[in-house]
TIZA-349613 format. One line per 10 residues: their letters; for each residue y, x, z of N, C-alpha, C. Coordinates in Angstrom, 2 decimals, m for minus. Each point is the difference from the previous one (the first is absolute). Layout:
% residues N
A	Y:X:Z:Y:X:Z:Y:X:Z | ...
% end
This chain:
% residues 70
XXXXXXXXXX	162.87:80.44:170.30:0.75:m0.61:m1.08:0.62:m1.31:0.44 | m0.77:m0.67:1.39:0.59:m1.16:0.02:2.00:m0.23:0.45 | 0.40:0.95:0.34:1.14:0.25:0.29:0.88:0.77:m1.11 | m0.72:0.28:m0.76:0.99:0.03:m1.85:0.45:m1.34:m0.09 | 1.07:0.08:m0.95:0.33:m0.82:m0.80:m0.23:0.12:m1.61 | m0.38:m1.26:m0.44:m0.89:0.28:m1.73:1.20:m0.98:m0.55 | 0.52:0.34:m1.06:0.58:m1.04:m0.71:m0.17:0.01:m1.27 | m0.67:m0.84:m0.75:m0.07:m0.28:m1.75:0.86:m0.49:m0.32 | 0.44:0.72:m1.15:1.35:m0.86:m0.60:m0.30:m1.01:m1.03 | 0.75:m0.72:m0.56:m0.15:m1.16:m0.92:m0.36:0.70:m1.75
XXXXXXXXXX	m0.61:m0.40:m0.76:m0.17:0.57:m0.95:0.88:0.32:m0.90 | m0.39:1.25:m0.40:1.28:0.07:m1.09:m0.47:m0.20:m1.32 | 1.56:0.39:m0.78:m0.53:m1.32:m1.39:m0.89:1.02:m0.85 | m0.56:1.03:0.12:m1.17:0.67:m0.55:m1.42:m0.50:0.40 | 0.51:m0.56:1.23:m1.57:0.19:0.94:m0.09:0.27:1.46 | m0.94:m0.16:0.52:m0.21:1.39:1.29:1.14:m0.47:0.89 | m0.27:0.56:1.41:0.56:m0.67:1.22:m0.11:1.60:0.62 | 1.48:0.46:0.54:0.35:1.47:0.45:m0.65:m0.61:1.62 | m0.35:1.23:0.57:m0.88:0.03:1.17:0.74:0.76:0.73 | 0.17:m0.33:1.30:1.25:1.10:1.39:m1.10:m0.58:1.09
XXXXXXXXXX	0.03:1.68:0.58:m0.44:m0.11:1.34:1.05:0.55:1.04 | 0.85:m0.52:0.70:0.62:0.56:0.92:0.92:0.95:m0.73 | 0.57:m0.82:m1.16:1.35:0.47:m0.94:m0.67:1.43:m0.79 | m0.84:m0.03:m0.43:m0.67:1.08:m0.81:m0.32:m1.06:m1.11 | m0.06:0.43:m1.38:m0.85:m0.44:m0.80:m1.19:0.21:m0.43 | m1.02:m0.63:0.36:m1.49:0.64:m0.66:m0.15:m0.16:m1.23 | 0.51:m0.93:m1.13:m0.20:m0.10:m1.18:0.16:m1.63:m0.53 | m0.56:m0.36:m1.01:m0.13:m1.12:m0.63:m1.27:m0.73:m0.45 | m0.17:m1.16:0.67:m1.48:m0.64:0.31:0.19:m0.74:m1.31 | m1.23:m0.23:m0.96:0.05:m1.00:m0.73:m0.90:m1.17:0.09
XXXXXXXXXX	m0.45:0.24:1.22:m1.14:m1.07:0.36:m0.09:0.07:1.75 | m0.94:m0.88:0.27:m0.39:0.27:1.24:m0.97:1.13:0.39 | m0.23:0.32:m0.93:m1.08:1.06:0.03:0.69:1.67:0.16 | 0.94:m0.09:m1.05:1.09:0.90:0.38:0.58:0.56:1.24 | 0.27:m1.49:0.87:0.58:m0.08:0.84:m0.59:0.50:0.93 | m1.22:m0.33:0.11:m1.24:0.32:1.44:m0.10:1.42:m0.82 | m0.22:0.72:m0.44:m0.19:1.41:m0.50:1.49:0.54:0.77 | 0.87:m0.31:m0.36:1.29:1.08:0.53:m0.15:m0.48:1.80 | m0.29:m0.78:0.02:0.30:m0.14:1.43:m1.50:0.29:0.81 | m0.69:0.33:m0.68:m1.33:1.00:0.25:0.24:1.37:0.03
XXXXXXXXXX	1.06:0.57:m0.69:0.16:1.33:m0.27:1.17:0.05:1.43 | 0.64:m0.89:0.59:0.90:0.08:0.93:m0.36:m0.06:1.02 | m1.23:m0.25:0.47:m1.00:0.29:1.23:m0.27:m1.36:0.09 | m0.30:m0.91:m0.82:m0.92:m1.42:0.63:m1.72:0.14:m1.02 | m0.52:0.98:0.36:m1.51:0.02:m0.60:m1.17:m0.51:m0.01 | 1.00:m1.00:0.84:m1.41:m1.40:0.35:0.47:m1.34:m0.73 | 1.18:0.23:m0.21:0.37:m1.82:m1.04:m0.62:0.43:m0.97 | m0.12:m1.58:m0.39:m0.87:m0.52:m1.19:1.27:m1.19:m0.64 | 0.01:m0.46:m1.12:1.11:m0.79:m1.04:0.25:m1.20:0.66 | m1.11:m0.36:1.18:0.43:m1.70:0.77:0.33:0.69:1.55
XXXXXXXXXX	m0.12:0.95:0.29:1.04:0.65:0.81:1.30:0.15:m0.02 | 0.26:0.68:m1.30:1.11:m0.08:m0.15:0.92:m0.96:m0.59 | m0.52:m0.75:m0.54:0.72:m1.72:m0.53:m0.07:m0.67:1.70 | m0.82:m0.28:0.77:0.28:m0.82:0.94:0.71:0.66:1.21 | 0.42:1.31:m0.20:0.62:0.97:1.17:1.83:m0.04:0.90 | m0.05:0.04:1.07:1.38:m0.89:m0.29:1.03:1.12:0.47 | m0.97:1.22:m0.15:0.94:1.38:m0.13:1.10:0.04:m1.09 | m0.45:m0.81:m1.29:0.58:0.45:m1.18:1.01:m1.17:m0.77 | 1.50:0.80:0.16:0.59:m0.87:m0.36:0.18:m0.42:m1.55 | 0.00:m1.19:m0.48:m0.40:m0.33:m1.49:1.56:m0.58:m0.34
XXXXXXXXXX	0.85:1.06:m0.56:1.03:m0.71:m1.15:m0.16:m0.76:m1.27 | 0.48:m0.89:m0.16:m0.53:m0.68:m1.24:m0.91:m0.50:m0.91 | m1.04:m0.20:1.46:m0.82:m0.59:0.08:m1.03:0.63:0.16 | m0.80:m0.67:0.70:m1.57:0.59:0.70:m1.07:0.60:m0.83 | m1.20:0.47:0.58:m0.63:0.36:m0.42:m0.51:0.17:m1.54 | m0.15:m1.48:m0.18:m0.56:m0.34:m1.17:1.22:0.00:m1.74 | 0.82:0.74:0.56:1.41:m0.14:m0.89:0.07:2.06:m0.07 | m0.24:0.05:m1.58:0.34:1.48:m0.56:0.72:m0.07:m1.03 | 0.27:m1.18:m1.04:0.85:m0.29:m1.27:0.77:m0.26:0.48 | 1.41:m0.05:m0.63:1.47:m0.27:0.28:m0.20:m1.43:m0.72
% end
């Protein structure tokens, strides 16, 4: 996985942050918890939620980790 590219997008005005791995969409995270679940289902079965907040695989649009509200 370390040679994917992850990109979260910025939230939209419902909610939730759309998830791409290597120009695929996996879905829509509404948390960090979300987030480590889809990207668990994409072959990383060893991150945990401060894995993936401090990971510098994953690119964060509109702000980092801790940002899911618009």
């Amino acid at each position: 996985m370390s040679e994917r590219r992850v990109i979260v997008f910025p939230p939209s005005e419902t909610g939730g942050r759309q998830v791409d791995v290597d120009g695929e969409i996996l879905g829509t995270a509404y948390s960090l918890h979300d987030l480590t679940v889809l990207l668990r289902d994409a072959g990383l079965p060893n991150w945990d939620e401060v894995d993936v907040a401090e990971s510098g695989l994953i690119e964060w649009h509109g702000g980092g980790p801790e940002v899911w509200k618009p």
